[in-house]
N, C-alpha and C positions, 0 to 999 in steps of 0.2 A: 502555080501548077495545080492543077483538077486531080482530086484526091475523089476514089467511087466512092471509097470507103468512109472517110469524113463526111461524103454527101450522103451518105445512105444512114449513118449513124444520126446526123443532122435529122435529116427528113423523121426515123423512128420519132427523136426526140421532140422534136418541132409539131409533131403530125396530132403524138399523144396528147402535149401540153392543148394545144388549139381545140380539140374534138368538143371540151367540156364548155370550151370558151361562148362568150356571145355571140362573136363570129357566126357560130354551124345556126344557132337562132335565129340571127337576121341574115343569115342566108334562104334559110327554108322559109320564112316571113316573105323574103322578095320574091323567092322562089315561086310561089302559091298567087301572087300576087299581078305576077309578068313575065315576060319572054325570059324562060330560063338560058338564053346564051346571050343576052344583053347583060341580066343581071350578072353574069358570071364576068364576062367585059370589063364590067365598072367594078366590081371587088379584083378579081385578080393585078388590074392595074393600080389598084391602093395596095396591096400587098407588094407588088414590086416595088411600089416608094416605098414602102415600112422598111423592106429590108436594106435598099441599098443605103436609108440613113443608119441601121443596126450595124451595118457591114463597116460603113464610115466609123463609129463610134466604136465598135469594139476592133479596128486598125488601130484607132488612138490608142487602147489600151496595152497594143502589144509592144508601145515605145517606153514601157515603164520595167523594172527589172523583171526574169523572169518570177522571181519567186512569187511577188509583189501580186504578180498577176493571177499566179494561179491560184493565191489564198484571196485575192478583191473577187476572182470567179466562184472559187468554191462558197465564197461566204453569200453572192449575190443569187449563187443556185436554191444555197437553205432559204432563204427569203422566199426567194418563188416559190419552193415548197409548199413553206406553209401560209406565201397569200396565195395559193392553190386550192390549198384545204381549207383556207377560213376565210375566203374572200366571197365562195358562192352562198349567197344569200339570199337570191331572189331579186336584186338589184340591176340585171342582166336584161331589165325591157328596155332595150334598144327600138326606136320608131321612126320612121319616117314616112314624110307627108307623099299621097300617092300621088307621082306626075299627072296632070289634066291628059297629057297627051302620053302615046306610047312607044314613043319614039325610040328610037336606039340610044341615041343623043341622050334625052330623058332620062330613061330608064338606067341604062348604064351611067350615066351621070349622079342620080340618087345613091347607085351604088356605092360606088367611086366614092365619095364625099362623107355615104354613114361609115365604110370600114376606113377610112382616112380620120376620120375624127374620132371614132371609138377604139380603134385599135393605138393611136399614137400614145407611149409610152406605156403599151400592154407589156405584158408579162409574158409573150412570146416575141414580142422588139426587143425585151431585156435580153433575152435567153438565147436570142440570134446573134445580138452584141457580145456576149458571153462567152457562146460557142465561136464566133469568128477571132474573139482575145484568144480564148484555150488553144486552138491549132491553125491560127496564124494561115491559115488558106481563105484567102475572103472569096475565093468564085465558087470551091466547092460546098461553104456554108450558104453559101447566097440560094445557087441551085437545089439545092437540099432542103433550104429555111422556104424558099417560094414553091417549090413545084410540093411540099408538106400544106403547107397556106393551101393554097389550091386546091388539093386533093382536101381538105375538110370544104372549101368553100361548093368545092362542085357536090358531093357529100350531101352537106346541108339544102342545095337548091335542089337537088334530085332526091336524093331518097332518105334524109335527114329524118322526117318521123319510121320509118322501117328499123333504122338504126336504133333510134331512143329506146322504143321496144326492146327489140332484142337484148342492147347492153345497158344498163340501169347508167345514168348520168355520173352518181357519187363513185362506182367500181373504176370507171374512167378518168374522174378526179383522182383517186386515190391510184393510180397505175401514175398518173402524171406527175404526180410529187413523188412517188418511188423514183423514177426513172432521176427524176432534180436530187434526191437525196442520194443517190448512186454517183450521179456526175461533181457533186460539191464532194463526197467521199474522196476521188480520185483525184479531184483538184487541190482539193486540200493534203490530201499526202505529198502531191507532188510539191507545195510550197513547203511541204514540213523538210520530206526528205530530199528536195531536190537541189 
């Protein structure tokens, strides 16, 4: 059953975590580089694989007792946290080689392939797996965790340096891990008290 509310909460949470990520980087990189709605093509289609294996994996999780799950979530959100806060380091130059040709194909295919490999077992795959364990709706975390994906991926290929201006990078990191340190809070009570 399609919860607005779980997808809308998702999307906050999902949208925040991703803003700082590499992601909006090699988006605004391909962006500058080639047809912004090719590029957009081949990343949003690696974000729909990211999430429906997240969705897969945090299904697995909701076969385990409740309590079980909601302190493995709470504990896995602190982690994100703070490789939130101590993970950017400048290590985030993501590259790839520019197609000869510029084709849709191409283009969208480079895409597709850098966020398929640099996103797998990122810190917003965890956090989709997480959130689909914590409230057991896997379609409305799905729509929520992708159309959040997207919304930085389109972000970054359109107006991604407008952005960086306006909001300083680390104010976005540190809202990201508030938001993980908020949700592992409420996970972790509910295994306490629940």
């Amino acid at each position: 059953m399609f919860s607005l509310t779980v997808a809308a909460i998702v999307f906050g949470v999902i949208f925040i975590a991703e803003l700082p990520d590499k992601t909006a980087l090699a988006s605004l990189m391909l962006g500058t580089r080639f047809r912004a709605s090719y590029v957009f093509c081949g990343i949003a289609a690696a974000f729909a694989v990211h999430v429906v294996i997240a969705i897969a994996a945090g299904s697995l999780l909701t076969l385990l007792p409740h309590r079980w799950v909601q302190g493995v979530v709470g504990l896995l959100f602190l982690a994100g946290a703070a490789m939130i806060l101590w993970h950017h380091d400048g290590d985030d130059d993501e590259t790839v080689s520019a197609p000869k040709d510029q084709s849709f194909w191409r283009v969208a295919g480079s895409g597709f392939m850098l966020i398929l490999v640099a996103e797998f077992g990122d810190l917003t795959q965890i956090m989709t797996a997480n959130l689909a364990a914590r409230y057991g709706s896997p379609l409305s975390v799905g729509v929520g965790a992708v159309l959040a994906l997207w919304a930085v991926a389109a972000i970054g290929i359109v107006g991604g340096r407008a952005l960086m201006r306006r909001v300083p990078l680390p104010l976005i990191t540190k809202i990201a891990a508030a938001v993980m340190v908020v949700m592992a809070g409420f996970s972790l009570y509910e295994a306490i008290a629940g």
